[in-house]
ChimeraX commands (.cxc) that place a marker at each C-alpha (Angstrom):
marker #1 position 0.00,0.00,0.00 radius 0.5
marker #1 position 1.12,3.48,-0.83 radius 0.5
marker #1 position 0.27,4.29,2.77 radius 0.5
marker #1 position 3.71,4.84,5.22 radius 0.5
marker #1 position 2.13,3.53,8.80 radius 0.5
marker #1 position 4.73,4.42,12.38 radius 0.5
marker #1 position 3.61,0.99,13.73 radius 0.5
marker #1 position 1.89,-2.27,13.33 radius 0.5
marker #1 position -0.86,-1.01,15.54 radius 0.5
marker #1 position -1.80,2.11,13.87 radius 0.5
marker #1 position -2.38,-0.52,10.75 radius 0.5
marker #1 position -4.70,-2.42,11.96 radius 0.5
marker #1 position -6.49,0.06,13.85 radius 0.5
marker #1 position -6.96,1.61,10.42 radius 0.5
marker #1 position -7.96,-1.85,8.73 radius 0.5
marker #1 position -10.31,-2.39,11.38 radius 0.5
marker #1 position -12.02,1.42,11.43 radius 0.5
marker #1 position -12.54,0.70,7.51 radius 0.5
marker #1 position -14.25,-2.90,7.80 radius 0.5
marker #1 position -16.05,-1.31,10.52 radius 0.5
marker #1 position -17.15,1.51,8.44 radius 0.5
marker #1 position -17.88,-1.36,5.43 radius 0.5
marker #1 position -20.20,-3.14,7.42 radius 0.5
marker #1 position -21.70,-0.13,8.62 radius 0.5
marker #1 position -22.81,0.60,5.59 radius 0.5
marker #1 position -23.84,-2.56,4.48 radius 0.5
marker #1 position -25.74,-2.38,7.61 radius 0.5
marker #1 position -27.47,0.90,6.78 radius 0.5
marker #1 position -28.29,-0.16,3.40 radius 0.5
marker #1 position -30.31,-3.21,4.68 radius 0.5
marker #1 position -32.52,-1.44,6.82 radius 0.5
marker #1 position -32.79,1.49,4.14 radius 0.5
marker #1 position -33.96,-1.60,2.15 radius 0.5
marker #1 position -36.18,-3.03,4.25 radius 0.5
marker #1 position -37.68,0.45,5.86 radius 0.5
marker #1 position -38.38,1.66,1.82 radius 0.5
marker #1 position -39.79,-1.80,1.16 radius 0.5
marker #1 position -42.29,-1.34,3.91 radius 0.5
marker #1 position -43.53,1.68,3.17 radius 0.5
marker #1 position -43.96,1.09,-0.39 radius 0.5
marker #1 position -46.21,-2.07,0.47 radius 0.5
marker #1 position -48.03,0.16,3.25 radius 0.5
marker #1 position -48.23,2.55,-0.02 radius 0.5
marker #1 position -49.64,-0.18,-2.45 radius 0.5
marker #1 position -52.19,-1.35,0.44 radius 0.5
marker #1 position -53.13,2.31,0.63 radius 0.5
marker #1 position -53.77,2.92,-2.87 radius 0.5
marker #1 position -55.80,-0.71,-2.97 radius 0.5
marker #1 position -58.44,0.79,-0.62 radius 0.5
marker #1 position -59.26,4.04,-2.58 radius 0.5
marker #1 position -59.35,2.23,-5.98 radius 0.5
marker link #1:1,2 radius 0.2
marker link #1:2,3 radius 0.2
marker link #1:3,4 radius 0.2
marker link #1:4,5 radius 0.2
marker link #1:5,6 radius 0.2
marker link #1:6,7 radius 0.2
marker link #1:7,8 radius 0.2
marker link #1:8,9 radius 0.2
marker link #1:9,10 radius 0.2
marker link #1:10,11 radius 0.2
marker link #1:11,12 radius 0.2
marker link #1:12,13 radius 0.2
marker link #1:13,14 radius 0.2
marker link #1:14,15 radius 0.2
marker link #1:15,16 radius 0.2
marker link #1:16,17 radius 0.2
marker link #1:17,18 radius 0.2
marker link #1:18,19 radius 0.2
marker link #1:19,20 radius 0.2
marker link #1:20,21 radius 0.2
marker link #1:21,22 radius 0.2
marker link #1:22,23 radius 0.2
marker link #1:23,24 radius 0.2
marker link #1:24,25 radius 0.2
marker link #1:25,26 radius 0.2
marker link #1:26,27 radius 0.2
marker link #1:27,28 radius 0.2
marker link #1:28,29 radius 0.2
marker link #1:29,30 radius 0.2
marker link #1:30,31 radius 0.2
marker link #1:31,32 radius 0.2
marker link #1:32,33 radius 0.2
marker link #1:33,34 radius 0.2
marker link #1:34,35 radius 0.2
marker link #1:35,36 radius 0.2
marker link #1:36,37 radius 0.2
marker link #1:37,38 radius 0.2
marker link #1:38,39 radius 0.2
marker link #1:39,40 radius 0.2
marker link #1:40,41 radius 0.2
marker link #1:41,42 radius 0.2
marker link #1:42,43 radius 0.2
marker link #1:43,44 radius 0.2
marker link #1:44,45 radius 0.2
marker link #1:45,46 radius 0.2
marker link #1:46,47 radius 0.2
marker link #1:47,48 radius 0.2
marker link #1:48,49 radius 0.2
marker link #1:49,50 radius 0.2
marker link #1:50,51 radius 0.2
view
């Protein structure tokens, strides 16, 4: 890596802050997901009953 780290330590605290960060995400985007599909069934069910 193009990255110059002082120690070993400082390395993997940095790996470990950026997986953490990854599955943060991946995290967030799941219950985007599932909180968007939701409401766009509570949506359709919604429309059903005025049409």
């Amino acid at each position: 890596m193009a990255i110059k780290w002082k120690n070993k330590i400082e390395k993997y605290i940095t790996i470990a802050g950026f997986v953490a960060g990854v599955i943060g995400l991946v995290y967030f985007g799941i219950y985007a997901y599932q909180l968007v599909n939701a409401r766009s069934s509570e949506m359709l069910q919604f429309l059903e009953k005025i049409f």
